[in-house]
ROMARFI-752030 format. One record per residue (C-alpha): x, y, z; residue number from 1. Coordinates in pm, 1 decimal, padded with zeros to 6 digits, m for minus. Layout:
% residues N
         u         v         w  pos
         X         Y         Z  NUM
...
***
This chain:
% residues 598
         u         v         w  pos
   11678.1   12444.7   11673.8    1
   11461.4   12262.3   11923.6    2
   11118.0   12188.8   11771.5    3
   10758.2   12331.1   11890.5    4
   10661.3   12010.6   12065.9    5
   11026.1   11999.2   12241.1    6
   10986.3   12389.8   12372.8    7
   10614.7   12310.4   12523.6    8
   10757.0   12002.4   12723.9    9
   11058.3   12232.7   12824.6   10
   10816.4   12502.8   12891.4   11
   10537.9   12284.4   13059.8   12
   10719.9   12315.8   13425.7   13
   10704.2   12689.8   13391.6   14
   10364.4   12712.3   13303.7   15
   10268.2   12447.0   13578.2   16
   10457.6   12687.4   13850.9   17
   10317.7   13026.2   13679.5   18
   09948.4   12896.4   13750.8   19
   10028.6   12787.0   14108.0   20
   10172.1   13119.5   14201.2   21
   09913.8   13320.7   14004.6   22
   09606.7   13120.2   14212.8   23
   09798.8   13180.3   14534.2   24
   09792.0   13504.3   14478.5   25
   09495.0   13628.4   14357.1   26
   09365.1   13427.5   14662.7   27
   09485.4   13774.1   14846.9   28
   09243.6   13967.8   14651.1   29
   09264.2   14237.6   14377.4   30
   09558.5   14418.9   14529.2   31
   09762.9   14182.4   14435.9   32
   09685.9   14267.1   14060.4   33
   10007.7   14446.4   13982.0   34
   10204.8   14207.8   14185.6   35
   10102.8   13923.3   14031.3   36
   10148.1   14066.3   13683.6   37
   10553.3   14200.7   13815.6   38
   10574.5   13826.0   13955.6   39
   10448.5   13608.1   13613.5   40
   10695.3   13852.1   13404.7   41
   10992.6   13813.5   13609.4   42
   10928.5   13399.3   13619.4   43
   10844.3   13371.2   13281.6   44
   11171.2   13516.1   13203.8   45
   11363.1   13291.7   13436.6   46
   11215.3   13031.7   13287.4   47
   11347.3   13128.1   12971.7   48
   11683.3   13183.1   13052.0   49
   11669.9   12800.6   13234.7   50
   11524.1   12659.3   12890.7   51
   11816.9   12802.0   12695.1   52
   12053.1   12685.7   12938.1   53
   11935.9   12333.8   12915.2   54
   12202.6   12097.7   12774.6   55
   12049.1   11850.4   12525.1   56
   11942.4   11590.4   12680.9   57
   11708.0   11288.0   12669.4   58
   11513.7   11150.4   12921.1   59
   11366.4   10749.3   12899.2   60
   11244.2   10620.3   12626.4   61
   10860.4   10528.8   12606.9   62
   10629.0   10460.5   12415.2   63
   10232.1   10517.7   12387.4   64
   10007.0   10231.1   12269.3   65
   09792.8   10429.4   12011.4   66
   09606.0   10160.0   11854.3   67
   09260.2   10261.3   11985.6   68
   09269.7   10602.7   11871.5   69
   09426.7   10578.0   11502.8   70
   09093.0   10435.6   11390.8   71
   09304.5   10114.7   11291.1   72
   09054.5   09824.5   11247.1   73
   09257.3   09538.4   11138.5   74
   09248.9   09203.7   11280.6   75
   09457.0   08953.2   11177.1   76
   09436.1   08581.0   11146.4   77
   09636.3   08269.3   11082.2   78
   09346.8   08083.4   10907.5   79
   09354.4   07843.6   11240.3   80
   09161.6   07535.1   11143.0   81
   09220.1   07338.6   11455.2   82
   09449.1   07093.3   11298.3   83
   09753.7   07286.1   11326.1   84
   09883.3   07326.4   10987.1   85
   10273.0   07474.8   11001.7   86
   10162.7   07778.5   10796.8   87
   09964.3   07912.1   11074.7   88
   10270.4   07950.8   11306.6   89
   10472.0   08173.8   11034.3   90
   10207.2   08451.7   10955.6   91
   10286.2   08741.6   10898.9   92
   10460.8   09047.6   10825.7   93
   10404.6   09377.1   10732.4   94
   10495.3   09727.8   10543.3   95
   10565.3   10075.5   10554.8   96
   10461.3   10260.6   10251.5   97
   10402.9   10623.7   10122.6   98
   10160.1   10487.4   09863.2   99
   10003.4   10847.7   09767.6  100
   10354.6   11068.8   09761.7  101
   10193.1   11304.4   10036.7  102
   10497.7   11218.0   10264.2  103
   10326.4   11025.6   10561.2  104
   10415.2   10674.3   10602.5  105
   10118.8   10453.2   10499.8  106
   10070.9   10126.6   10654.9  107
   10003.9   09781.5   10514.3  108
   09889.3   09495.5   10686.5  109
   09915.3   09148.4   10612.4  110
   09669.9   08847.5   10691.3  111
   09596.2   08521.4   10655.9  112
   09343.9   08328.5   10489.0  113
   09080.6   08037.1   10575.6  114
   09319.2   07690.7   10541.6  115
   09120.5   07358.9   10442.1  116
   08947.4   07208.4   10689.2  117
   08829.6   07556.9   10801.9  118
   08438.6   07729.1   10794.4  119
   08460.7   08032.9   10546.7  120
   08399.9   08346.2   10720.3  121
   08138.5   08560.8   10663.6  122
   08371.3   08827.7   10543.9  123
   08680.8   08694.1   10344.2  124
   09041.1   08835.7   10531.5  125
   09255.8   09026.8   10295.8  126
   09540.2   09253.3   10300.9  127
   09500.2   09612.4   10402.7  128
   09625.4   09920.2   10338.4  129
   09539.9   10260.2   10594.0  130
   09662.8   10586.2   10477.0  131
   09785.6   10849.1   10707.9  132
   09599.2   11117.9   10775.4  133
   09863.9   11318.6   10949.1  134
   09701.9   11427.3   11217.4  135
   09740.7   11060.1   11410.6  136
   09463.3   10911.7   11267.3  137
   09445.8   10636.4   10997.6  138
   09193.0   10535.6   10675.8  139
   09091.8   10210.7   10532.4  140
   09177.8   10295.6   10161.7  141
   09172.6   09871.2   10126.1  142
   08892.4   09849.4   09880.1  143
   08985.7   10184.5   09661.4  144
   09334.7   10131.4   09629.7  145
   09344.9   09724.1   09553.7  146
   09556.8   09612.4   09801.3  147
   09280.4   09371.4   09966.4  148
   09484.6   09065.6   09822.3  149
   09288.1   08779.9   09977.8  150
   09559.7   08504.8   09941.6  151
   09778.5   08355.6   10267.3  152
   09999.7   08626.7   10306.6  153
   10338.8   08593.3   10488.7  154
   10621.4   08840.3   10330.1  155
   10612.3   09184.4   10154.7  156
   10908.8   09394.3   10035.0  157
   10858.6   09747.0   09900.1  158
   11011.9   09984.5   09679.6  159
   11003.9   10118.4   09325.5  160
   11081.0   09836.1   09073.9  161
   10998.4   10064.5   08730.2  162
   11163.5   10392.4   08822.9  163
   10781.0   10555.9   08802.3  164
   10828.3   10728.8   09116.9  165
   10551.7   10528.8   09285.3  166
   10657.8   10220.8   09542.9  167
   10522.2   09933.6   09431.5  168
   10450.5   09624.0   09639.1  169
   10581.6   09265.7   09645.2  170
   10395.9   08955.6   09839.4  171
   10491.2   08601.9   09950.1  172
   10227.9   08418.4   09989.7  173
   10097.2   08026.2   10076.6  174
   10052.7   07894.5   09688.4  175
   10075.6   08223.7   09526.4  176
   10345.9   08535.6   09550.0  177
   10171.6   08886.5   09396.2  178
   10335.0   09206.8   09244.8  179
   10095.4   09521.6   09309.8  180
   10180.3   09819.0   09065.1  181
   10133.7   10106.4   09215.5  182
   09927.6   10325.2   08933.5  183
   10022.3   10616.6   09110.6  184
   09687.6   10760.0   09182.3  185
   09553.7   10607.4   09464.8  186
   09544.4   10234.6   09345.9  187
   09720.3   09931.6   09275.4  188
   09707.8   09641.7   08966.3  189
   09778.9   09298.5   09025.6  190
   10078.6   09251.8   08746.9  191
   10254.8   08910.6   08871.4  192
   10149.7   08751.2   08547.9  193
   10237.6   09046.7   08299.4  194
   10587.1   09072.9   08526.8  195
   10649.6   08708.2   08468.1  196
   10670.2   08618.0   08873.5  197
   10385.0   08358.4   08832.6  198
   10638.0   08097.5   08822.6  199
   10793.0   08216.6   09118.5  200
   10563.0   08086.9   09350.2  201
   10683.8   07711.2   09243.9  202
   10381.4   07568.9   09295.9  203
   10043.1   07556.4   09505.4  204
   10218.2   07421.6   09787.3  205
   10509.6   07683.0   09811.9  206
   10489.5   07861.4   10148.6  207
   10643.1   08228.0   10100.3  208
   10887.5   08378.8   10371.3  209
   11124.2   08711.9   10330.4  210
   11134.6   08908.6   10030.4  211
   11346.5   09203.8   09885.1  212
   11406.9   09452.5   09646.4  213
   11759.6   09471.2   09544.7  214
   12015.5   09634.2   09251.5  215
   12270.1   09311.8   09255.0  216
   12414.1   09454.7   08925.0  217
   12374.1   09798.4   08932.9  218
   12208.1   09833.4   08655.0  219
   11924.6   10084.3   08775.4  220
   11668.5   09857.8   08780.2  221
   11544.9   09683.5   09098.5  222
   11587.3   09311.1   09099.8  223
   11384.4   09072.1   09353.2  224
   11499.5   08834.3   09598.1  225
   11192.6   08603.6   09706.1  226
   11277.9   08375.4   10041.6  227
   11055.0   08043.7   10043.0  228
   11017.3   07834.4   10357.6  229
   10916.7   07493.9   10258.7  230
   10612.1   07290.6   10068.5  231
   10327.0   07219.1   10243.0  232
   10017.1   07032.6   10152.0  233
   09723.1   06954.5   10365.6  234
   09592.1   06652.5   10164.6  235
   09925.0   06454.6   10282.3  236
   09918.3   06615.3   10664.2  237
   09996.1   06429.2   10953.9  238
   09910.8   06524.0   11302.2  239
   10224.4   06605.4   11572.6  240
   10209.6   06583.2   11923.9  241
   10430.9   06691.8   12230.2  242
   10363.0   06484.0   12595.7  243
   10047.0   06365.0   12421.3  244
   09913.2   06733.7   12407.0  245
   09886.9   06842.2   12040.1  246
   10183.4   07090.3   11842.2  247
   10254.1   07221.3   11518.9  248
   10485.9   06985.3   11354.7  249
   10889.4   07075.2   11346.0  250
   10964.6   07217.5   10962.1  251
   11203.5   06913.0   10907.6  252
   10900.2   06697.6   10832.8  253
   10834.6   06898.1   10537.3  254
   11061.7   06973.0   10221.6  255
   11278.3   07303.8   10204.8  256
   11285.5   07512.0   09910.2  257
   11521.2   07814.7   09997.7  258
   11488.5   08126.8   09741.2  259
   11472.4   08275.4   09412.7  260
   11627.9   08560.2   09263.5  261
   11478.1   08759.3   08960.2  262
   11631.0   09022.9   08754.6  263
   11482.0   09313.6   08664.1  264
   11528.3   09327.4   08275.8  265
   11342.1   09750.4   08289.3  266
   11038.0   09638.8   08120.8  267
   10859.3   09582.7   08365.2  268
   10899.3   09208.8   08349.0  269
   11147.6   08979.9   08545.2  270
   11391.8   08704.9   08443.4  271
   11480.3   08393.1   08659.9  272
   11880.3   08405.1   08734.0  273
   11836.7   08144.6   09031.8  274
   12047.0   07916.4   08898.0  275
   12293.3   08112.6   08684.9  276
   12363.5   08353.9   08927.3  277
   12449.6   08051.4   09173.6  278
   12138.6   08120.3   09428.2  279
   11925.3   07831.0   09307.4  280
   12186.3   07567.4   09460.3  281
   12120.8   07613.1   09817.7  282
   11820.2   07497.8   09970.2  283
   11683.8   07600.1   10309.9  284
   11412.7   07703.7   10538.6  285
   11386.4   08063.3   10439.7  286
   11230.5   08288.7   10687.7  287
   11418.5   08623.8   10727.9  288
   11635.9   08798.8   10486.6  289
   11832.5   09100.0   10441.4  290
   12009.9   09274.3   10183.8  291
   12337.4   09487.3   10251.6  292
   12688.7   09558.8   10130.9  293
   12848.2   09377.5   10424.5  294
   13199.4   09366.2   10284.0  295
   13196.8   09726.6   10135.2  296
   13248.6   09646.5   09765.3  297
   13005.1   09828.3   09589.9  298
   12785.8   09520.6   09565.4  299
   12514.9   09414.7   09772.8  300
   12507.3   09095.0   09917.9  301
   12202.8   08848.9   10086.7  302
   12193.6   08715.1   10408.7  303
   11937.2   08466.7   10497.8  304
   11820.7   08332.4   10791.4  305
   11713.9   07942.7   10750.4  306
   11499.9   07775.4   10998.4  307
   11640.4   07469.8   11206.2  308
   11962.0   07462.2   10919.3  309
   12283.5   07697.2   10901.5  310
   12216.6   08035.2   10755.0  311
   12313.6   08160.8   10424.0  312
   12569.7   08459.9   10336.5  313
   12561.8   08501.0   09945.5  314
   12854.1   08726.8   09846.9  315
   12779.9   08917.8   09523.6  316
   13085.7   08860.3   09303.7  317
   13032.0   09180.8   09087.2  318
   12962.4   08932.4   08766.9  319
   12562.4   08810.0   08791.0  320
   12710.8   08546.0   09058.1  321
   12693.9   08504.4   09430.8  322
   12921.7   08258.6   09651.1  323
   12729.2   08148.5   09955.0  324
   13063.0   08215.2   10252.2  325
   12829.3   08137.8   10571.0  326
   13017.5   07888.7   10707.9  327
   13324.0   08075.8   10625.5  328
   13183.6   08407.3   10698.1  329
   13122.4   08280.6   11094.8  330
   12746.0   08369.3   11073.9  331
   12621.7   08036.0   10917.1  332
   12601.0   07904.0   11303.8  333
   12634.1   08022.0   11666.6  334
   12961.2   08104.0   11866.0  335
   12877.4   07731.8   12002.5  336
   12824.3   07590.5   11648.9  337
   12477.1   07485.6   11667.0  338
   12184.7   07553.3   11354.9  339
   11958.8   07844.3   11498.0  340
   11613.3   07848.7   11455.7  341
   11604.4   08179.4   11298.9  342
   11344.7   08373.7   11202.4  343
   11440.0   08752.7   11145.9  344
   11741.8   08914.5   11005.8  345
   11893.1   09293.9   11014.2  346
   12170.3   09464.2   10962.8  347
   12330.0   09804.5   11121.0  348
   12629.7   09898.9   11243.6  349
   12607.5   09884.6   11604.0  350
   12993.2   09946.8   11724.5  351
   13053.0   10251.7   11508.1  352
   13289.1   10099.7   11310.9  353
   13154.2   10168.2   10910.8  354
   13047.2   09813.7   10875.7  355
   12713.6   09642.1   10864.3  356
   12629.3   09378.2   11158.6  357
   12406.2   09151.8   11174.7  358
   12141.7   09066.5   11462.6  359
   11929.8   08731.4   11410.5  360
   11595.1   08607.0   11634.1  361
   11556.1   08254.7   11684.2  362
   11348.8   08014.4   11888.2  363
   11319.1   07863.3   12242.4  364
   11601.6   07792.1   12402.4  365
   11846.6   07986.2   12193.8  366
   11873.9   08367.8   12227.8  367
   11922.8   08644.6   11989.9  368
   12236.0   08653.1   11803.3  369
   12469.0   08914.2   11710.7  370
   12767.2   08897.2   11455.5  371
   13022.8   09151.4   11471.5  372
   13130.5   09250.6   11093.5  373
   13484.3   09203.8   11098.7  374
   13559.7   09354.2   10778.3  375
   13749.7   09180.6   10461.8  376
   14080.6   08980.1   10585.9  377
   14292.6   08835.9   10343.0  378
   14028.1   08822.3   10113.0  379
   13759.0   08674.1   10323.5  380
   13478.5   08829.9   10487.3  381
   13467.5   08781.7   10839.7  382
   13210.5   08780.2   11140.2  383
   13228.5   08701.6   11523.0  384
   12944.1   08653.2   11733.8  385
   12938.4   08896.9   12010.4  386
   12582.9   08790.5   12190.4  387
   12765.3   08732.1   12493.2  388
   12963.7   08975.9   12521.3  389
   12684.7   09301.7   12417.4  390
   12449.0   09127.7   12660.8  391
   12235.5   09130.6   12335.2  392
   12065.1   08736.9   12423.3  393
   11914.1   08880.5   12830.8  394
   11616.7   08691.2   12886.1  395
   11534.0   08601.7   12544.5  396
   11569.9   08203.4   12618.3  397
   11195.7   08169.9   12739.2  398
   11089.3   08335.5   12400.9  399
   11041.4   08287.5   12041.2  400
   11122.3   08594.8   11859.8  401
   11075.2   08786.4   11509.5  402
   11111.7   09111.9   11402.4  403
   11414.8   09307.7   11438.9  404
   11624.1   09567.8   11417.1  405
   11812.8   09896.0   11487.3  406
   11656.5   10260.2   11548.1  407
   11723.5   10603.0   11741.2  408
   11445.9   10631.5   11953.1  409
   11551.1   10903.6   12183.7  410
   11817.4   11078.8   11912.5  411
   12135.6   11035.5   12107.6  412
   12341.6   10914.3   11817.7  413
   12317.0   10514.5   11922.7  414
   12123.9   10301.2   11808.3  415
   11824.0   10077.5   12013.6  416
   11765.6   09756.4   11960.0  417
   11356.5   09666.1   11922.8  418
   11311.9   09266.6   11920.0  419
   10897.9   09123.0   11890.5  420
   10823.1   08843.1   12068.9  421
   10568.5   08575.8   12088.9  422
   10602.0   08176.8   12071.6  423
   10389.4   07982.7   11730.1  424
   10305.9   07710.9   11950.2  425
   09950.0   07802.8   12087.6  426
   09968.5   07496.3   12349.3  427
   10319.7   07502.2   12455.9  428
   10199.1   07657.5   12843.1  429
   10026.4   07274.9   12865.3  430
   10401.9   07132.5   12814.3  431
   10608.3   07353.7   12929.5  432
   10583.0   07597.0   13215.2  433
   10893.9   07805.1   13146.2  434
   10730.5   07962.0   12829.8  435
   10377.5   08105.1   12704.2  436
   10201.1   08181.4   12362.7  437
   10223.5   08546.2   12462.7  438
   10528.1   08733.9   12505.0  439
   10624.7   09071.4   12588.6  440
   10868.1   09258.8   12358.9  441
   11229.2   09375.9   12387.3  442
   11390.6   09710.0   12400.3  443
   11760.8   09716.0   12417.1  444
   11945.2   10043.0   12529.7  445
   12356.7   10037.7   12450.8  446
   12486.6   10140.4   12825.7  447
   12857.8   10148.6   12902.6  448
   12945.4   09938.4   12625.8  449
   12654.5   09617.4   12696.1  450
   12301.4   09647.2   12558.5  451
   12057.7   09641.9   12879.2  452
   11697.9   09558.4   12864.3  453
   11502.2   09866.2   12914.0  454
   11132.2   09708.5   12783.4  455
   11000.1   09725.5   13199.8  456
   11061.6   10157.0   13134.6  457
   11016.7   10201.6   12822.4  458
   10616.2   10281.0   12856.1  459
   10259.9   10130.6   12827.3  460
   10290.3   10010.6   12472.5  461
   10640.7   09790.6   12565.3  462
   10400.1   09597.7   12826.1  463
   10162.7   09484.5   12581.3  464
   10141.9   09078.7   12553.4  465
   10067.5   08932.4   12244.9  466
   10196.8   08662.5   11993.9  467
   10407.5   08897.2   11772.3  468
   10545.6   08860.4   11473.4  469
   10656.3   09155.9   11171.7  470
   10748.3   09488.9   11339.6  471
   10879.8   09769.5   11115.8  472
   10992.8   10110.5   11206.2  473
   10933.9   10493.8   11073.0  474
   10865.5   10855.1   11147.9  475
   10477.5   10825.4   11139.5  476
   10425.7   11152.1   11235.5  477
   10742.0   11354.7   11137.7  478
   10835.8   11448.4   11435.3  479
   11179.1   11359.5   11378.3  480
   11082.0   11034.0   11664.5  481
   11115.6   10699.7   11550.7  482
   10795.4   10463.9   11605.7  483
   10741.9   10109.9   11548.9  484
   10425.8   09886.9   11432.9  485
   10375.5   09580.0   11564.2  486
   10193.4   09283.6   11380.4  487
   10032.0   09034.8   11658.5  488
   09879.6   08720.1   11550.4  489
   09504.6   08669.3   11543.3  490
   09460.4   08958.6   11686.0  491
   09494.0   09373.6   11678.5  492
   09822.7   09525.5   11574.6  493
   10023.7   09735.7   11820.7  494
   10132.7   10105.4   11708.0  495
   10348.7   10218.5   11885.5  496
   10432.1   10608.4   11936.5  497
   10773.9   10718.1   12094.4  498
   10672.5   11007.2   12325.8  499
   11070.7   10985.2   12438.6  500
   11142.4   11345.9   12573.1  501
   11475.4   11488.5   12377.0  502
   11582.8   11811.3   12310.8  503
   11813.4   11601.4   12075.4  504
   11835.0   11674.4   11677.3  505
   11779.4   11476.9   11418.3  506
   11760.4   11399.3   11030.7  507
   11554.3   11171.2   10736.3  508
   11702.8   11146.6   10448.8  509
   11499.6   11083.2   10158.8  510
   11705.4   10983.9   09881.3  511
   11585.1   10968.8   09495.7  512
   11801.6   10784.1   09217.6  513
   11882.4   10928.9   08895.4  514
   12137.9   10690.9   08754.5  515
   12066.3   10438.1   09060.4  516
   11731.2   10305.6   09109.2  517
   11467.7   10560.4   09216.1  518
   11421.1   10440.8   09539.4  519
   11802.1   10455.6   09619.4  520
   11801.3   10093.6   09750.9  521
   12134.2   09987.8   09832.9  522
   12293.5   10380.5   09832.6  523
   12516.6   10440.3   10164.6  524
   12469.1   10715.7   10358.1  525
   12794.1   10780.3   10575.3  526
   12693.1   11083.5   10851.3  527
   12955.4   11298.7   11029.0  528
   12820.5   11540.5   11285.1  529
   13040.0   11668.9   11556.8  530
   13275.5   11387.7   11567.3  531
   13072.6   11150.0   11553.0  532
   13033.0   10899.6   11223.7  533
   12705.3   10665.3   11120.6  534
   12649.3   10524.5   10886.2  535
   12318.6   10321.7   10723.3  536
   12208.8   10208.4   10400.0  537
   11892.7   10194.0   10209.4  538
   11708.8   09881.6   10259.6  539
   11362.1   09700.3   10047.2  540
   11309.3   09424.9   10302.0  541
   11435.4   09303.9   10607.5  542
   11362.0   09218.6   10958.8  543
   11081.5   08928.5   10983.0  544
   10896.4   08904.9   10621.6  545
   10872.6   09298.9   10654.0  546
   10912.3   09671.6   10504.8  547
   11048.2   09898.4   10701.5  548
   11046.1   10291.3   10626.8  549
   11281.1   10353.8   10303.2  550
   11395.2   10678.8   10445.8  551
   11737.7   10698.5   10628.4  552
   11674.4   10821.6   10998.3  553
   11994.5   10949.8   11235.1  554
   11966.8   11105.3   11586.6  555
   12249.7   11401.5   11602.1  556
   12251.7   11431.1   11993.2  557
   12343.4   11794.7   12133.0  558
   12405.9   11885.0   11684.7  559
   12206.2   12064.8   11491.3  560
   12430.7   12088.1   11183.0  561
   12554.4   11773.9   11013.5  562
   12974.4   11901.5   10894.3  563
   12955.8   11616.5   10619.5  564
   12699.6   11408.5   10454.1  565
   12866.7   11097.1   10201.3  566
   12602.6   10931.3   09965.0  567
   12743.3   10647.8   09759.3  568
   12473.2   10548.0   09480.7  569
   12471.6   10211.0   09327.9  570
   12546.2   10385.7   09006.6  571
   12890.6   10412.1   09152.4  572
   12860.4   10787.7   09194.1  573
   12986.8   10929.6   09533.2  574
   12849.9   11284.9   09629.4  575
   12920.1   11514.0   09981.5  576
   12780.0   11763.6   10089.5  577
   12848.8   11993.8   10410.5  578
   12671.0   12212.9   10648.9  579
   12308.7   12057.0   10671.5  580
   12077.5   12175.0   10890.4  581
   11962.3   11908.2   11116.7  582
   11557.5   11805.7   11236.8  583
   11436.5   11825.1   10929.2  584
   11335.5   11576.8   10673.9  585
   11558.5   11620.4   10359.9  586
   11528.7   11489.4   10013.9  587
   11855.3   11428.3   09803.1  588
   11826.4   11394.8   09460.3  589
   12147.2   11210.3   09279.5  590
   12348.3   11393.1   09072.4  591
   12209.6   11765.3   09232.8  592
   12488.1   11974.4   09375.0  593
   12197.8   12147.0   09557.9  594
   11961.3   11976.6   09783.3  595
   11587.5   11956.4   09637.9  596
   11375.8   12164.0   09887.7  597
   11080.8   11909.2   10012.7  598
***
């Protein structure tokens, strides 16, 4: 069933060629009365018959910049004191929330903070938080809701970590990470020191990165992963330079410090497992991170990117423990075996094949990797870069890039790739004329087996410049269309609205844990509709320092019944259901044999 929007762009020709005639004739005078009536009837009704004969079909994917008119306000800023501290260049990501339950995605912003050295503002940056209005229009519910943390933000992860049925949110910041509890009416309550995350910040001159919720045991309860980049102090800085024209310094000057991870004891406080659980060993320079089942255990593992050093795979062992298998894994390095400069992670399954990939963004002079999931092999979980061969690293050596990942923007069934771009240093055009501070975005299209770069196409808000970093995606106006937000540095965020054309079906699954954690992180959703099979997983984190949408989104193509629907819950607990009626969001609840109606 084609939706209301969908029939009045099918319809829109008719109606176009209905006027035309009608104004012709009437330009004959009123004799042409009964004429014109006999005429609009029998083309209206051709017009119908055309619509229903209409394959489905999508036409290009594009995009509309609606900044201006969502009433958006936020600006943000890197705290840019003019001496080029290295936490400038990192800032910052951001999240998709449905703070209030009303089922419109929320969206919260996060911003930097004055840095020594720099004038205080006249009005403090913070955090914010705009609530959807649903009719594509935004409100700054910052102040009444509590969200306007002031600190250096840089990560955020969301999801519910006390089974309330509210998502909470989690923050990496520059000397001081924050949990926000959401109270469920409206606001939020700083609770990092009742949680017992204070100490997770490791001191005043820890520099957040990536974040995640995560159920590494199972147990119900949502554990936390916190990414941190490196220490940084501005008493002890030194100046850097490049051809005598000043840069930000390269993060090897400064000490790594790699992550954290924090169980969830369903108290509402945490415990520190970072070094009994094996995590605490590795240092690195943290930056993206993301959380799947890559090997299809059960179990969800951790991948995370690492600036300028080898990534990290952490294979959950089933027993509180992780082995880190990067090297081993083939995704530690590129196919060339050179340290990446990475700064976002995601996974997906790109090939169709049941398993989750992974895609990476890195710096200048490298290009965006991909790693193939191979599957298990004799024990050992396997990757192999396929950047060259998917076409997935086109014109991506000029840039820097950040947020990542894979959607269905125009509902075919396979999956887009959406890459933000934008370099940290703000003098690199003096040095080097092959790059620019600014940077256009990617859009990747999978065409005859390559990904192709459709960004030139894909409408006015792809050919917006800016020095990007966090971009999530989400339904923001469930119209079954996948949109993306954009976080630009020191300046005006990009929203993005996919006005693709598609008489294509779709489906959201929003999935609530019983036995599993209420959120439903880490459940896999395995989608069969006629003949083809996807399959995605419920994610608290990922991309660059961001929170995307926790709803699962599939494009169905020319299908507007799904023939079989496989939810495996952390719990262990594997339901199916058959039959679903597609474009439509849908909430599962685990352990119904009925779906809840929305």
């Amino acid at each position: 069933m084609r939706s209301v929007r969908q029939a009045v762009e099918i319809f829109a020709p008719c109606r176009s060629f209905l006027a035309r005639a009608g104004a012709f004739l009437l330009r004959r005078g009123h004799a042409a009365t009964f004429w014109l009536r006999l005429r609009r009837a029998a083309l209206f009704l051709a017009c119908v018959l055309v619509a229903v004969a209409i394959p489905s079909a999508a036409g290009p994917i594009r995009f509309r910049d609606a900044t201006k008119s969502s009433g958006i306000g936020f600006v943000h800023t890197d705290g840019s004191s003019g001496k080029r501290y290295i936490v400038e260049t990192v800032a910052s990501g951001l999240g998709l929330i449905d703070f209030d339950n009303d089922g419109d995605l929320d969206i919260y912003f996060l911003n930097g903070a004055p840095l020594p050295g720099t004038p205080p503002p006249p009005r403090p940056p913070s955090n914010e938080l705009y609530r959807n209005n649903g009719d594509g229009t935004f409100t700054d519910v910052t102040a009444p809701s509590g969200t306007g943390d002031s600190g250096y933000a840089l990560g955020c992860a969301v999801a519910d970590y006390d089974n309330d049925g509210h998502d909470d949110i989690f923050l990496t910041n520059y000397g001081g990470h924050r949990l926000l509890h959401n109270n469920g009416h409206g606001a939020f309550t700083d609770v990092t020191e009742r949680a017992g995350l204070r100490s997770a910040s490791t001191g005043a001159d820890c520099v957040g990165a990536g974040c995640a919720f995560l159920d590494y045991d199972r147990d119900g309860y949502l554990d936390l992963y916190i990414g941190n980049y490196l220490r940084f102090d501005a008493a002890q800085f030194k100046p850097c330079a490049r051809a005598n024209v000043p840069v930000y310094c390269d993060p090897r000057t400064y000490a790594p410090l790699g992550g954290r991870l924090f169980h969830n004891q369903g108290n509402g406080t945490f415990d520190d497992v970072s070094e009994s659980s094996g995590i605490g060993r590795h240092k690195g320079y943290t930056m993206g991170i993301v959380c799947s089942d890559f090997d299809s255990d059960g179990w969800t593992d951790i991948y995370v990117g690492n600036d300028v050093q080898e990534n990290f795979l952490f294979r959950n062992r089933g027993d509180g423990t992780f082995q880190e298998i990067g090297v081993l894994a083939g995704v530690a390095y590129d196919q060339y075996g050179d340290e990446q400069g990475t700064m976002g992670a995601n996974a997906g399954d790109y090939d169709g094949d049941g398993r989750f990939d992974i895609i990476v963004t890195d710096y200048q002079n490298q290009v965006n990797t991909l790693y193939r999931n191979l599957g298990v092999i004799r024990g050992n979980l396997l990757f192999q870069d396929v950047t060259v061969a998917t076409g997935i690293g086109a014109g991506s050596l000029p840039l820097v890039t950040w947020g990542c990942g894979w959607a269905d923007f125009d509902l075919d069934g396979v999956r887009e790739v959406f890459i933000a771009a934008g370099h940290l240093q703000d003098t690199v055009e003096q040095y080097d004329s092959s790059s620019s501070y600014k940077q256009r975005n990617l859009l990747f299209q999978w065409r005859s087996g390559r990904y192709t770069d459709i960004t030139a196409q894909g409408g006015e808000a792809l050919q917006v410049v800016e020095s990007s970093r966090g971009s999530v995606f989400g339904d923001l106006n469930n119209d079954g269309r996948m949109d993306i937000v954009v976080l630009n540095a020191r300046t005006h965020p990009t929203l993005m609205m996919n006005e693709t054309f598609s008489t294509h079906h779709w489906i959201i699954l929003k999935l609530v844990g019983t036995r599993s954690n209420r959120s439903a992180v880490g459940t896999v959703a395995r989608l069969a509709a006629g003949g083809r099979i996807q399959v995605d997983e419920v994610r608290a984190g990922r991309g660059y320092q961001s929170a995307e949408d926790l709803r699962l989104h599939f494009g169905l193509g020319a299908h507007a019944v799904i023939d079989r629907l496989e939810l495996r819950w952390p719990s262990g607990l594997t339901e199916v259901r058959t039959n679903l009626n597609a474009d439509r969001v849908l909430r599962l609840t685990e352990g119904e044999t009925v779906p809840a109606k929305r």
